[in-house]
Every structure is written in C-alpha cells, then in structure tokens.
C-alpha positions in Angstrom: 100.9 7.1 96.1 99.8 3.9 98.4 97.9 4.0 101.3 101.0 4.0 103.9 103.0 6.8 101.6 99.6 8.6 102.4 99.7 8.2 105.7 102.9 9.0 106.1 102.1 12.2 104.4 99.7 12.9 106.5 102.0 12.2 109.4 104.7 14.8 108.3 104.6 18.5 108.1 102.0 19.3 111.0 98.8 17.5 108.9 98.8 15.1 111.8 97.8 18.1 114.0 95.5 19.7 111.6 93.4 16.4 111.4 93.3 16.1 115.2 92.4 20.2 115.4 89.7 19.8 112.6 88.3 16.7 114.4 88.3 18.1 118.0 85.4 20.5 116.8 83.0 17.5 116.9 83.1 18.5 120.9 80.8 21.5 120.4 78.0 19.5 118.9 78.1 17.2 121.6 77.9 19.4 123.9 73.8 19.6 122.9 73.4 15.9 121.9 74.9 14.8 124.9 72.5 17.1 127.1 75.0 19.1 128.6 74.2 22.3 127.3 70.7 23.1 125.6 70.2 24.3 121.8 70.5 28.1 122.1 73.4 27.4 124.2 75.2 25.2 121.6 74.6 28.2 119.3 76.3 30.7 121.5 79.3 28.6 121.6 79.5 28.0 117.8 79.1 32.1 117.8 81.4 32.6 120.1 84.3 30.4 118.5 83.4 32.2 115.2 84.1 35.5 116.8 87.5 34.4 118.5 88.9 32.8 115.5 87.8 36.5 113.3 89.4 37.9 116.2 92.7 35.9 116.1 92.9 36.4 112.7 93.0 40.2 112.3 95.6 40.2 115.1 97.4 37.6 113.1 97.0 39.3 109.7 97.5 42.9 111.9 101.5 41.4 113.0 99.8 41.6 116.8 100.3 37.9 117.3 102.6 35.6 115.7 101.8 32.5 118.0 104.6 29.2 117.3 101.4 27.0 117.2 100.3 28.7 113.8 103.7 27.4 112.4 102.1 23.7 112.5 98.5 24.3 112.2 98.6 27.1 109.4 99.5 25.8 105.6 101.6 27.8 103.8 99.1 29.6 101.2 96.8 30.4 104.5 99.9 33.1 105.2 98.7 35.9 103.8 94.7 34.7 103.1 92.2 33.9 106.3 93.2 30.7 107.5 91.1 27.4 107.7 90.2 27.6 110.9 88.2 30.5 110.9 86.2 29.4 107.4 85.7 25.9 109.4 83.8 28.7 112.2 82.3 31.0 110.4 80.6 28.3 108.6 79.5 25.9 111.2 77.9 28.7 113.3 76.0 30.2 110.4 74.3 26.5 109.8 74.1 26.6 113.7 71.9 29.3 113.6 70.2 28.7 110.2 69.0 25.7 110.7 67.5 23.0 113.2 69.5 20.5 115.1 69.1 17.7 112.8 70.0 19.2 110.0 72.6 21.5 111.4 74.5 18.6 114.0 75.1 16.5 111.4 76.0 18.8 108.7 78.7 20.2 111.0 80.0 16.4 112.0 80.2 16.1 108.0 83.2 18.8 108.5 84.3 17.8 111.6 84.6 14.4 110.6 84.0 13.7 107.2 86.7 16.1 105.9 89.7 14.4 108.0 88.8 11.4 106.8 88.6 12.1 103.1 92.2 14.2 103.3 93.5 11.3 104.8 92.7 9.1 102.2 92.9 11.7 99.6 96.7 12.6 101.1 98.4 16.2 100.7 98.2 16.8 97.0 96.4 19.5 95.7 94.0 19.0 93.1 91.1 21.0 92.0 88.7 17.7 92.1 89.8 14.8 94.9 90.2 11.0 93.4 87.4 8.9 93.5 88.4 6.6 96.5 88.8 10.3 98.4 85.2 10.9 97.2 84.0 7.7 98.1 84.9 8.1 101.5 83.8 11.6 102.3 80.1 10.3 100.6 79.9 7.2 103.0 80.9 9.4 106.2 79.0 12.2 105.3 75.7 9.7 104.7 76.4 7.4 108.1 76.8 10.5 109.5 73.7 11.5 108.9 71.7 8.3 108.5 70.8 8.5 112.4 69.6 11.9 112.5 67.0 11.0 109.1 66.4 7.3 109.6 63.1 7.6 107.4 64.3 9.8 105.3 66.8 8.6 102.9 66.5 11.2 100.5 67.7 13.7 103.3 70.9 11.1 104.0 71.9 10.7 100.6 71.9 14.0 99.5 73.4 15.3 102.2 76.3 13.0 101.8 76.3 14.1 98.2 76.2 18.0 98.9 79.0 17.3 101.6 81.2 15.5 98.9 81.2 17.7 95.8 81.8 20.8 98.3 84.6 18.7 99.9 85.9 17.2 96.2 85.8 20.1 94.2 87.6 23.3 95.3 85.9 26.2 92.6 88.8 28.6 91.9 87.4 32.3 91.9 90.1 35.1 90.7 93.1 32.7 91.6 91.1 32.9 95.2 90.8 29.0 96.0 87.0 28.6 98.0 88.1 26.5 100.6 85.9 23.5 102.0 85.9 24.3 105.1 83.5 27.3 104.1 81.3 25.0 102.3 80.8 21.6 103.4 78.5 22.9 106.4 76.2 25.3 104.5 75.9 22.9 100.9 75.4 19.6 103.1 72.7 21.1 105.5 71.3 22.8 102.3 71.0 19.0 100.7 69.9 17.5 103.7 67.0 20.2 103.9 66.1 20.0 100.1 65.7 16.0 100.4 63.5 16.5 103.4 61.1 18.7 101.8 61.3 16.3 98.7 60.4 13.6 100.5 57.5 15.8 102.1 55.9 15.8 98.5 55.9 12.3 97.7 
C-alpha cells in the first residue's frame, strides 16, 4: 500500500477523527508547560479525564448510553472490550502522577503525538509488529519529542524513543486479549526515559 492509499485509509471509516481525538489530548499537557495551570493541577485533570472516560465506559458497556459519536470514534473489536480512549487515560494519568514533569510531559506527547503519526504511516492494517518505516517514525517523534525536555541527556532521549516504539510496534497478545498501545506507550516510554537518566547518572 503507497503512501496516498494510506492516507486515504486513514481518511475513511472515522480514523480521520480518531487521529484528531488521540492528538487533541496534547492540550492537557500544555496546560502546565504553558503556565496556565500548575503541576498538581495538571494532575487533577489527567485524573479527572481518567475517571470520566471509566465512567463513560461502564454506562457504555452497562447499555446506559449509546452516544452516535462512539459510532466513529470506537473500532469495531473495542465493542464489547474497554475502548481506547479510556486505556489512552488511564495510562497518561498514572505516569502523571508517577512521575516528574519531564519525564511524564513528554512521555504522554509520545502517545498524544507519536502514535498518530506512526498509524498514519503504518495505515489501518492490523499486524502484531508495525513495518519498519511505521517504526521509524514513532522512534524519531517519540526522541524529538523528548530531546528538549533531556537536552544533556541523550541516553534518556533515545531510550525513551525506543521504549515508546516497541510498545507502539508490537501489540503482545495475552489469552486472545490484544494489549493495546494506548495502555503502554506512556508507562514503558517514561520507564526508558527514567532508566537512561539514572544510567547516565553512573557514568
């Protein structure tokens, strides 16, 4: 498939609005670097999101709601399993509150950002490990992502680009349960970016 045939994938079937959704959570970590709200505020929003998207979900699961706008931004094998947007929550506010803005700002922008990026240049095929151009992508987003938060610490930058890019390249299947990405680019990037900064520390 060529690049336009993946665009044009990514155009089709509501992806065009999942991209844009996934991206638009880049606005709560701005809300701190861009001095509008402070730290622990940032972290009560993260918190807070978590909790409304649990709650959503229940009512979803529960037949309460059954909202129009799921039928775009919910894929078909999120039916009857907790949907994306709720992992992409629950897992940003745990590194939110886990660990310090540096780590945790970036590692979240690696989601935010970094995963649209590589599904649009990966397109809509499933596959249990991306292709390496898909990889390639997420690796160099994920590391100028957080090149400016570690600028003398390129140990921290590269492995967090590659913790961000096997969690986004290679989806571990668990009991026929796929782990999605969205529950596991925040926690395994922030994880690499912490291990290269105290590696660094030792040299």
């Amino acid at each position: 498939m060529g690049t336009v045939d993946r665009v044009k994938t990514v155009l089709e079937a509501g992806e065009l609005a999942r991209r844009l959704v996934h991206a638009s959570g880049s606005v709560l970590p701005l809300v701190y670097l861009t001095n509008v709200g402070t730290w622990p505020q940032t972290q009560a929003l993260f918190v807070t999101g978590a909790a409304v998207a649990l709650a959503l979900e229940a009512l979803r699961h529960t037949g309460r709601i059954d909202w129009r706008i799921y039928d775009y931004l919910i894929r078909e094998y999120e039916a009857d399993n907790v949907a994306a947007y709720a992992l992409y929550m629950l897992s940003s506010a745990a590194v939110v509150l886990l660990f310090e803005p540096s780590i945790a700002v970036p590692a979240v922008f690696m989601l935010t950002v970094g995963d649209p990026i590589s599904g649009l240049v990966a397109g809509n095929d499933f596959r249990r490990v991306k292709r390496p151009r898909a990889l390639a992508a997420m690796f160099l987003t994920s590391a100028a992502l957080a090149a400016p938060f570690h600028p003398e610490t390129l140990l921290a930058v590269v492995l967090g680009g590659v913790g961000a890019t096997v969690a986004d390249g290679y989806k571990p299947v668990i009991r026929t349960y796929v782990i999605d990405d969205n529950l596991t680019i925040p926690p395994v990037g922030a994880a690499a970016m912490a291990l290269g900064i105290e590696l660094t520390a030792l040299v």
